[in-house]
N, C-alpha and C positions, 0 to 999 in steps of 0.2 A: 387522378390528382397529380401525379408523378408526369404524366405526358403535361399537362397543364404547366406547372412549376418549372421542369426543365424549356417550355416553348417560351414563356414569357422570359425567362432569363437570357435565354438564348438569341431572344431580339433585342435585350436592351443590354444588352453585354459591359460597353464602357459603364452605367449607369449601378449596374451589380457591381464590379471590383470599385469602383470608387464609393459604394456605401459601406463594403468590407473595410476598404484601409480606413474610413472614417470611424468605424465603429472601432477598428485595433488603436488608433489614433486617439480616441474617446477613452477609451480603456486603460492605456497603459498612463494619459495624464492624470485619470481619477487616481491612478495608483501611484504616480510619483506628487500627486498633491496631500491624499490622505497618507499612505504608506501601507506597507506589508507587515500584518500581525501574525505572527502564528503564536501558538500555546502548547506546552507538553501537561499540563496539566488534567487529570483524568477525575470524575466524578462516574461511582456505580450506584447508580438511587438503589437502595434497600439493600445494599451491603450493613455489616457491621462495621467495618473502617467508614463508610459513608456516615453513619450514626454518631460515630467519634468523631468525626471533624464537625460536624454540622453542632454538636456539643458542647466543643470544646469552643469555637467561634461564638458562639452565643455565649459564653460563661466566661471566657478570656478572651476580650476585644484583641484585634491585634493589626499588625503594618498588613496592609492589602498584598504584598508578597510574601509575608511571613523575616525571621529573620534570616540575612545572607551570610554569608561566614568571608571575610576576607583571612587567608591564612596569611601567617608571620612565621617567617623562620629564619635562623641564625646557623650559620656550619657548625658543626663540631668541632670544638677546639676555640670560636672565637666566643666574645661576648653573649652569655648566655640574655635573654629577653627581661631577664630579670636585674640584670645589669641597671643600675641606676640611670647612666646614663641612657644605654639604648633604652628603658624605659620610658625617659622622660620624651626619647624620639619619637616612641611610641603614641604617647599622648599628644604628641604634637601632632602626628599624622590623624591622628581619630578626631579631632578637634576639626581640622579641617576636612576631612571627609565630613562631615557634620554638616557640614558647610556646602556641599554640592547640590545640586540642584534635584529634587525627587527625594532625598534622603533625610526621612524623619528624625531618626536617632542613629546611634553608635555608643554600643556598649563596651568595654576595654576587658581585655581579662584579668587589670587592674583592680575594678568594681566588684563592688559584692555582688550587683546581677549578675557581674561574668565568671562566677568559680564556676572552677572546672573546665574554664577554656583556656588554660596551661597547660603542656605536661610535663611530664614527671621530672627530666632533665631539664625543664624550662629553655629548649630551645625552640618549639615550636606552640603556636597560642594560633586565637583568632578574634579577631574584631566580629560583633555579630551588628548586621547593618541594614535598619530599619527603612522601607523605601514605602514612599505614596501611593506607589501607581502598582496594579497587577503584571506577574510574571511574562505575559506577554506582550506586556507593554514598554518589558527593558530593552533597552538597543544597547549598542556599541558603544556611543559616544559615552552612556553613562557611564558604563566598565572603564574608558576610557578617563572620562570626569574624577573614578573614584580611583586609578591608580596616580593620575595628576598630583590630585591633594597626598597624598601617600609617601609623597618625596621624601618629607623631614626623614621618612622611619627607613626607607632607600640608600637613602642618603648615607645611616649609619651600619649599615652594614644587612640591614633587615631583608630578605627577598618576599616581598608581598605578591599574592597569588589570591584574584580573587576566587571565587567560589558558587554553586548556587547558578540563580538566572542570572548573575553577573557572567561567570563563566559561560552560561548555555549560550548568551547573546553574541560573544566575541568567537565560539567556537564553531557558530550558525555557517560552516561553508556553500560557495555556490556549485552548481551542477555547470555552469556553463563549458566546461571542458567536456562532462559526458556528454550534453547536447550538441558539441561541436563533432565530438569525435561521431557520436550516433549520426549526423548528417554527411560526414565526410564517407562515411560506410556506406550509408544508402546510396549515394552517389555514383560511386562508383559502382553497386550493382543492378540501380537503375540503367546509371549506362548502357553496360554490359548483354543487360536485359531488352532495353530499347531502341539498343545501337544507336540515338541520336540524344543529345544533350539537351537540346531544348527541351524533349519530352521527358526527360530523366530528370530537368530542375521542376518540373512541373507539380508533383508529389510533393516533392521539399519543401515549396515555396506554398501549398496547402497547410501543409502540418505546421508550417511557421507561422502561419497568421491564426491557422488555428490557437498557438499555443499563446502568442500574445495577444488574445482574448481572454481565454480560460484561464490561463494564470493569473494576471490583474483580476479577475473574477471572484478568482479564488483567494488571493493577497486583502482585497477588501472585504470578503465575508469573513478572514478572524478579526473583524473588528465585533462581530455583532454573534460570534461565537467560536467555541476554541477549536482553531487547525492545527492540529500538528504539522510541524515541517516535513515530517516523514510523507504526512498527507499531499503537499504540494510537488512533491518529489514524484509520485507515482502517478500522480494527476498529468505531469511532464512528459512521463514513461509511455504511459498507456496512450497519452493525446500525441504526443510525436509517430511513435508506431500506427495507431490506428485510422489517424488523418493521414499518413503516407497511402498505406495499404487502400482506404479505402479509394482513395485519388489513382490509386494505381489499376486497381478493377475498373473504376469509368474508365479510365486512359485506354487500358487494353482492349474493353468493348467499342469503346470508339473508333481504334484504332484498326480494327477487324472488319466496322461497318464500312468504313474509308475504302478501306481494302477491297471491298463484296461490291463499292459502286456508290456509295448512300452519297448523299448532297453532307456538308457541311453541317449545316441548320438542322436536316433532317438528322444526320448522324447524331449529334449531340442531345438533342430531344429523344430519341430513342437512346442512349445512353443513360439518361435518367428515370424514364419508363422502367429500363430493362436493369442494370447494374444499380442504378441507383436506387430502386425498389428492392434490392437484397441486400443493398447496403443499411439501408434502415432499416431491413428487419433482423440484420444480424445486430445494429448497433444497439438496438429496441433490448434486444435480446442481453447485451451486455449491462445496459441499463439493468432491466429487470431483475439479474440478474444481483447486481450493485442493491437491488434496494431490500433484496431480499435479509441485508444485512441487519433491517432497522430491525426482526424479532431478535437480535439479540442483544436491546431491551440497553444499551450505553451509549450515553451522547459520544463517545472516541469512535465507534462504529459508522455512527453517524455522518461522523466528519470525513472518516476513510472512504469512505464510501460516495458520499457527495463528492469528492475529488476529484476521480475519474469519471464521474458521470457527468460533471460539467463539464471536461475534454471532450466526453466522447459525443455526445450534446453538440457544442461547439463545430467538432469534426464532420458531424454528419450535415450541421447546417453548412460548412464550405463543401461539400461535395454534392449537397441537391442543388445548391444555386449558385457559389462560384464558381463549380468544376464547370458547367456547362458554357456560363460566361466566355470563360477562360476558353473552352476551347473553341467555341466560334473564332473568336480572337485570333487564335495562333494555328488555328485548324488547318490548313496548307502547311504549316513547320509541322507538324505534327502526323502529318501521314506516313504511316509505313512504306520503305522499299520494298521490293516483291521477296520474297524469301526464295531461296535454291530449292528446290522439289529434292531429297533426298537421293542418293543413284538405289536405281534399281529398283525407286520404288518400293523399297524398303523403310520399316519405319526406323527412328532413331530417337534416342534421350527418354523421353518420358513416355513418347510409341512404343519404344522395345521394354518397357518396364512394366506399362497396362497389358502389354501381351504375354509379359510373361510372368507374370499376375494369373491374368485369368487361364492359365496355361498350367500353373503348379498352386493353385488354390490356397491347399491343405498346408504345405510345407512352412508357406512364406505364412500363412497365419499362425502358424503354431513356435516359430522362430519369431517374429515378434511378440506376439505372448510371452515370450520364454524371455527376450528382451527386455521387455516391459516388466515385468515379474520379477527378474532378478534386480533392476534398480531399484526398485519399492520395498525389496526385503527391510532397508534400516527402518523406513518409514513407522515398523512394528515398534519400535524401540521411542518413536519420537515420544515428548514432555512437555509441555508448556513451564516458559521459564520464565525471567525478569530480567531487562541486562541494566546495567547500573553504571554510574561515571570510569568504573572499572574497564566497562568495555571501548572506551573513546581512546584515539590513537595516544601512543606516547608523545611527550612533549605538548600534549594539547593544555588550555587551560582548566577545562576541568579535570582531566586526568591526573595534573601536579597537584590541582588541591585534593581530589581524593586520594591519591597517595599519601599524601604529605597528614592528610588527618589519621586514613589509617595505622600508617607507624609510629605516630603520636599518642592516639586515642583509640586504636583496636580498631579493625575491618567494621565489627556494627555500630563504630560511630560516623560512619554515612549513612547510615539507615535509620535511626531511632523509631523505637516504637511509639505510640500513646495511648498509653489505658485510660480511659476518662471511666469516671462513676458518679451516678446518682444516687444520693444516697435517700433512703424512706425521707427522713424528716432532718431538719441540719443539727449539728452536731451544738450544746450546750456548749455559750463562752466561755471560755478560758479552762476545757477540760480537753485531754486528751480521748480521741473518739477510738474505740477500741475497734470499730469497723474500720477505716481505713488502716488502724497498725495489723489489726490480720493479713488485710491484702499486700500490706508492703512487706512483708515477711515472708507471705506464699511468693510473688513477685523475685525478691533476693533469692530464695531458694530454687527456684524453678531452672532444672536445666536447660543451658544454652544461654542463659543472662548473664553480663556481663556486669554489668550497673544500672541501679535505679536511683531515682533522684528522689527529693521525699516527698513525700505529699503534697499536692499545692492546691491550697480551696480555693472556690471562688471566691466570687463578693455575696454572691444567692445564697451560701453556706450549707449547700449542699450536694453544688459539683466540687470530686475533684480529681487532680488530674496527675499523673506521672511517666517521665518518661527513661521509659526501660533499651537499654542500649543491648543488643546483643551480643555474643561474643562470634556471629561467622560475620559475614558480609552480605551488602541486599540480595545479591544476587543468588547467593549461595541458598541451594534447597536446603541445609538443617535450619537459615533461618525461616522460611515457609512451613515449615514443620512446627520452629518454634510459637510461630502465628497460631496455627493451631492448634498443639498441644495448649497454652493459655486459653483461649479460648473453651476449647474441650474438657480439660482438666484441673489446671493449675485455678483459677478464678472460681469455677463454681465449687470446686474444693472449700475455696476459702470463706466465699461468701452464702455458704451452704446455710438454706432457713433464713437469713436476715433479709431476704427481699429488696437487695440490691442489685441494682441495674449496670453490667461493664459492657464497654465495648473498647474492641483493640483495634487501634488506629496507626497513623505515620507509613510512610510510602512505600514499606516491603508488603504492610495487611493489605494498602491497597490493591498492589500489584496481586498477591495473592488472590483476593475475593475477584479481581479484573479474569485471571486465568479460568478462578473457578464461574463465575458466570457462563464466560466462554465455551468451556467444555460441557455447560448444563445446558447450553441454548444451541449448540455445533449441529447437533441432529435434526431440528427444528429449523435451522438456516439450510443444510444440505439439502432435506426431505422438500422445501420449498425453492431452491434451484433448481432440482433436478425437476421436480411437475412442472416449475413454469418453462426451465428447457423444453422439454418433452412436448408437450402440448402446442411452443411453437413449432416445433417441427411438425408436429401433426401436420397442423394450423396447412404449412406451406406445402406439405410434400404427400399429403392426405394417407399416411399410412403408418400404422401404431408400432410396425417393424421397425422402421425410419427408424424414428422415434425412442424406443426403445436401444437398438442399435447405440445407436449416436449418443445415448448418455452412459452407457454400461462402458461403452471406448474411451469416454471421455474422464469417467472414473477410475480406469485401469492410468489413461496420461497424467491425471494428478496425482494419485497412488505415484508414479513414478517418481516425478517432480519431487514429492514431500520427501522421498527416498533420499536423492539427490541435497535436497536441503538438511538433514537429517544428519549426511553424511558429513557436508563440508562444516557444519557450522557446530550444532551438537556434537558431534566426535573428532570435529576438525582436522578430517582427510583433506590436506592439499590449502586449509586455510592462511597456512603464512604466504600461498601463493596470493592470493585475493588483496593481502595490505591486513592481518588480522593476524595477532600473537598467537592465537592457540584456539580453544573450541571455548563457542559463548553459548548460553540459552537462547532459546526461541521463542519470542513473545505469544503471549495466546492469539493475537489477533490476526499474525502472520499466514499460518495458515487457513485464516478462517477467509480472510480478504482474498488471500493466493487463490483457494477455490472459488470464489464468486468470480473473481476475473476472468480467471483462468476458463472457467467453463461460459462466458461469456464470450470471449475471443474464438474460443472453438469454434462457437457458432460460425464463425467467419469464412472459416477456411469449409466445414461443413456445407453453408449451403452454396458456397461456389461451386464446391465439387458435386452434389448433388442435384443442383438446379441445371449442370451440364449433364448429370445421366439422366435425369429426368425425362428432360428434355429428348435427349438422342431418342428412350425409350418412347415414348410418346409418338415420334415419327415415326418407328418401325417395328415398335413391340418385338425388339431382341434385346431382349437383359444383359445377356453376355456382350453383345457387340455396343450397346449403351454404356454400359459400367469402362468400355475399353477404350471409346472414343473418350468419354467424358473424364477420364484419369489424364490420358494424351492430352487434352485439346488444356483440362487447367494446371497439370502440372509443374509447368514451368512457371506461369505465375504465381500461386501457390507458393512453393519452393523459392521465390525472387521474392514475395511478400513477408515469407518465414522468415530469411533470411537475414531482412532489413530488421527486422525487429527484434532478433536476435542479437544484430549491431546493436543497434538502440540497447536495450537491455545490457548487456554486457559494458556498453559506456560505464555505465552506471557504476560499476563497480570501481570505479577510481575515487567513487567517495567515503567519507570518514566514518561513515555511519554504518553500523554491519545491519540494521532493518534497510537501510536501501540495496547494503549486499544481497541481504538474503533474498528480496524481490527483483533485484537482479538475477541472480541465480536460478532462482525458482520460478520467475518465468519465461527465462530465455532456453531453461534445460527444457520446459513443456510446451512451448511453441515449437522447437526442433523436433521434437517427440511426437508431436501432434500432427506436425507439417508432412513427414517423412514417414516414421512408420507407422502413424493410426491414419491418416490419409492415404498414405502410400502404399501399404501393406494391409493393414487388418479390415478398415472401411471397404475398397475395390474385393480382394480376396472372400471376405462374408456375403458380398454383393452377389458375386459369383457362384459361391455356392449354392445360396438360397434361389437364387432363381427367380422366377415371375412370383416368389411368394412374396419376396419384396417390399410389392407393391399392392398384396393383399387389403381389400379395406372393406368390412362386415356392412351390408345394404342398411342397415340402420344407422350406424355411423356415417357414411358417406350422405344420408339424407340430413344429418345435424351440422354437419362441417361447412361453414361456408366456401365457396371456391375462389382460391388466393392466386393470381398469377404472377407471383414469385419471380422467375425466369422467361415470360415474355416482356416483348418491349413496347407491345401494343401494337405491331406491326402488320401481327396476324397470319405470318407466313408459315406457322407452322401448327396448324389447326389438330386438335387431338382426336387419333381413331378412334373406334370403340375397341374393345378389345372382346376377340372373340369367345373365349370363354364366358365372358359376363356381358349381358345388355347394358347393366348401370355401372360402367365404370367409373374409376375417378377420373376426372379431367381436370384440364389446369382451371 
């Protein structure tokens, strides 16, 4: 199929890159006609804060984005908000926001709906501001529209700060700097790597059309369900690196065939036989890998997940049938100079490293171990955290308002709880119900509350609902604590025999129940990476060592990675260096996505390096001189693909978002890790040790496996002996 796919493209060359630009062409119009939605908004079917919302929305209709807080604040010293006059600024500006387009209401902290949206010194309040459209569906302009109208209270001295999805919209930064800087990196060590330009734009000019496919892809699927932005960010990360990388293996195989004599046509058709068929099995692999996320069981996984899988999707479709295009095309620009034969016939770079590998085995294995081992030590200490408007750069817009409310209104008034209840049967009119004044008393009393509001029934009369402010902050573990102590103690205390139904709800229980799913489904996600890893390797390399091997290494490189992340973010060693005040939490899904990738990408670097000892081993059944060529012959690709990615990745970290730090971090620490000393060192070194057992594979097994050739190009030239020990070996 691969020889097929690579021959047809490779004859109609112009006719492939002109149905690419047309399709990037198609793409990116769908997306500047409809436009880009993302959503941070998270649902956990069968949480208990799921229960509360789904509750409280059916018993208190409400604005499709809930209410927005526009903050108001006056300096100390001048007019306080209560000032007659700046008041009546005030109402002038809320009148006209009224007025803007999308926004249903505006409440004033004038109103009886709005007590309790002053404080105490009356210099800081907020407008709460009622919108049509869902949280994803705010832009810019409207934040824009609503500081517009806003003037009068401007005007008077008032500094209006919106809030909420008003804020998320205008704080929405672009990546295009990481994605510049990430190219100008590869760049240059494509170069380096290829000694000639035109093969070095080769890769770039893949991953670029890859990306404007997949992103427009992905910009138009939050219309029809929720992306987070963090989603489109890594979907960027993963699809620029891995459309380089993979364009960079055909180019190298090509380039090698060129080299050895092959025609043009023929070169690039076996380029896809051969590289191109490990390139989809490793991409297969990252996929697979990606979807292993859906058992844990939340449409946010979902989305995470689907992100990079349509990059990597995308990427694989430009390297079976543009890469080949492409290089008939420019195949004469594209052929290697003859390389200098070493003096002396001596090896050199990655020669004298496989040699001296399989030369000190023991040493270098046990030095990486020790490596590896000591950066994972934080990783014991990691927590699933929450990070909250707290975490967003100074001077951002939502940073000022959640400042600005918490020194107003206490750190858990960006967070507010909601307890909704059911109660048996509703409450007789015009009596007070002695069931709801228990719970607002256990409620008041309950350590870590700050304030509750009172009661509020429905119209059903007998939801009802209140909302309990805490006294830490979202992010803060005592308020997580406080989730579940209510939960656990304080409610069924109160509602103890009366056969009332609570649940606790508002965006810290979310977040909470979002962690605790996570860390209840994480083993069930791993244990299902690591068989479908495993199994591929089988699949390719026919032997349960392989196999085994390669996920045990690949577990010790995340163990590392998490270290790493663990370190800079959770205890914030070195984080004012990254653009970040101090040490944040780690969302539950961080490291949950970081492993599916992470042990995706391996694959990569994996069955390059394996399909060349393979391979060696096959023609002359010596393990040791196999495992030594085939470190040599891809280390330096390898190492030039690592390294690009590492660029890429690291870009990253110039944005405002510490979840795209932290997957910056976190996978450019285990791509180098991976690259260097689990490839470099601990894969080649085990290789050597173990021996022809290797490539052990039990006669019963070898009879159920089918035979994958992985690493030929269908050319044939390197037909598999039998190995003498055994009649039924494996073969490719």
């Amino acid at each position: 199929m691969f020889t097929t796919v690579g021959r047809w493209c490779a004859r109609r060359p112009k006719r492939v890159v002109a149905a690419w630009l047309l399709l990037a062409a198609a793409a990116l119009t769908a997306l500047a006609t409809f436009g880009r939605v993302t959503s941070e908004a998270v649902s956990i079917p069968g949480s208990d804060s799921q229960a509360a919302r789904d509750l409280a929305d059916r018993a208190f209709p409400a604005p499709a984005s809930g209410k927005q807080p526009v903050l108001l604040h006056t300096p100390a010293g001048g007019p306080a908000l209560t000032d007659p006059a700046t008041a009546a600024a005030v109402r002038g500006a809320a009148a006209a926001v009224a007025a803007v387009p999308h926004v249903a209401a505006v409440t004033t902290p004038y109103d009886p709906a709005g007590a309790g949206a002053m404080s105490a010194d009356g210099h800081t309040a907020y407008l709460s501001v009622e919108l049509d459209v869902t949280g994803r569906e705010v832009t810019p302009a409207t934040t824009a529209a609503v500081l517009a109208a806003a003037a009068p209270a401007t005007a008077a001295g008032v500094e209006v700060t919106p809030g909420g999805y008003l804020a998320a919209a205008v704080d929405k930064g672009s990546t295009g700097r990481s994605e510049a800087i990430g190219l100008g990196a590869a760049l240059v060590i494509l170069t380096l790597t290829l000694g000639s330009p035109v093969a070095a734009a080769l890769p770039l000019l893949a991953g670029v059309i890859g990306l404007g496919i997949a992103l427009p892809v992905l910009g138009l699927a939050g219309h029809l369900m929720d992306v987070p932005e963090a989603g489109e960010t890594i979907a960027a990360m993963i699809g620029l690196g891995v459309g380089i990388d993979y364009t960079l293996f055909g180019l190298t195989r090509f380039r090698d065939l060129r080299a050895a004599g092959a025609g043009i046509e023929d070169a690039a058709v076996r380029t896809t036989a051969g590289s191109g068929k490990s390139v989809a099995f490793a991409g297969s692999a990252v996929v697979a890998a990606l979807a292993g996320l859906a058992l844990g069981g939340l449409p946010l996984l979902y989305a995470l997940a689907l992100a990079p899988a349509i990059a990597v999707v995308t990427a694989l479709g430009v390297n079976l049938t543009l890469l080949p295009a492409t290089l008939v095309l420019l195949g004469r620009r594209l052929t290697p100079r003859a390389a200098a034969p070493a003096p002396g016939g001596r090896p050199r770079g990655w020669g004298r490293i496989a040699a001296l590998v399989a030369a000190r085995p023991w040493p270098l294995l046990l030095a990486g171990l020790a490596l590896l081992g000591a950066l994972a030590v934080p990783a014991a200490r990691l927590h699933l955290g929450q990070l909250d408007a707290g975490s967003k750069p100074a001077g951002s817009m939502s940073r000022t308002a959640y400042d600005r409310m918490a020194e107003a209104f206490g750190p858990g008034a960006n967070g507010v709880l909601q307890v909704v209840d059911v109660l048996p049967a509703p409450a007789p009119a015009g009596t007070a119900d002695p069931r709801t004044a228990a719970v607002t008393t256990a409620l008041r009393g309950a350590e870590g509350v700050a304030a509750v509001s009172p009661p509020a029934p429905a119209a059903d009369g007998r939801t009802v609902r209140w909302q309990v402010t805490p006294a830490t902050a979202p992010a803060d573990p005592a308020t997580t604590a406080l989730v579940h102590r209510l939960r656990a103690q304080v409610l069924p205390a109160a509602t103890a025999g009366s056969g009332q139904v609570l649940h606790v709800g508002g965006t810290p229980a979310a977040q909470a129940d979002l962690n605790a799913r996570i860390a209840q489904r994480m083993p069930l996600v791993v244990g299902f990476v690591l068989t479908v890893a495993g199994l591929l390797l089988l699949l390719a390399f026919r032997s349960p060592v392989v196999a085994l091997k390669a996920a045990v290494m690949n577990l010790v490189s995340v163990a590392a990675a998490y270290g790493v992340l663990t370190a800079v973010f959770q205890q914030g060693h070195g984080a004012r260096l990254i653009g970040l005040e101090g040490a944040v939490p780690v969302p539950g899904y961080v490291p949950l996505l970081m492993f599916a990738v992470l042990f995706g990408l391996s694959m990569d670097y994996e069955v390059f390096l394996l399909s060349a000892v393979r391979e060696g081993y096959l023609k002359e059944r010596d393990n040791r001189r196999a495992v030594v060529a085939g470190l040599a012959g891809t280390g330096r690709i390898i190492s030039s693909a690592a390294l690009i990615m590492v660029a890429v990745f690291l870009g990253y970290l110039l944005s405002d978002d510490p979840v795209v730090k932290m997957f910056g971090i976190g996978l450019a620490t285990a791509v180098a890790l991976d690259a260097t000393v689990v490839r470099g060192l601990l894969v080649p070194s085990t290789m050597v040790l173990l021996g022809d057992g290797n490539w052990w594979l039990p006669r019963w097994l070898d009879r159920l496996l089918p035979h994958i050739d992985i690493e030929g190009d269908g050319s044939g030239e390197h037909p598999a002996a039998p190995h003498p020990a055994d009649p039924s070996p494996a073969t490719r």
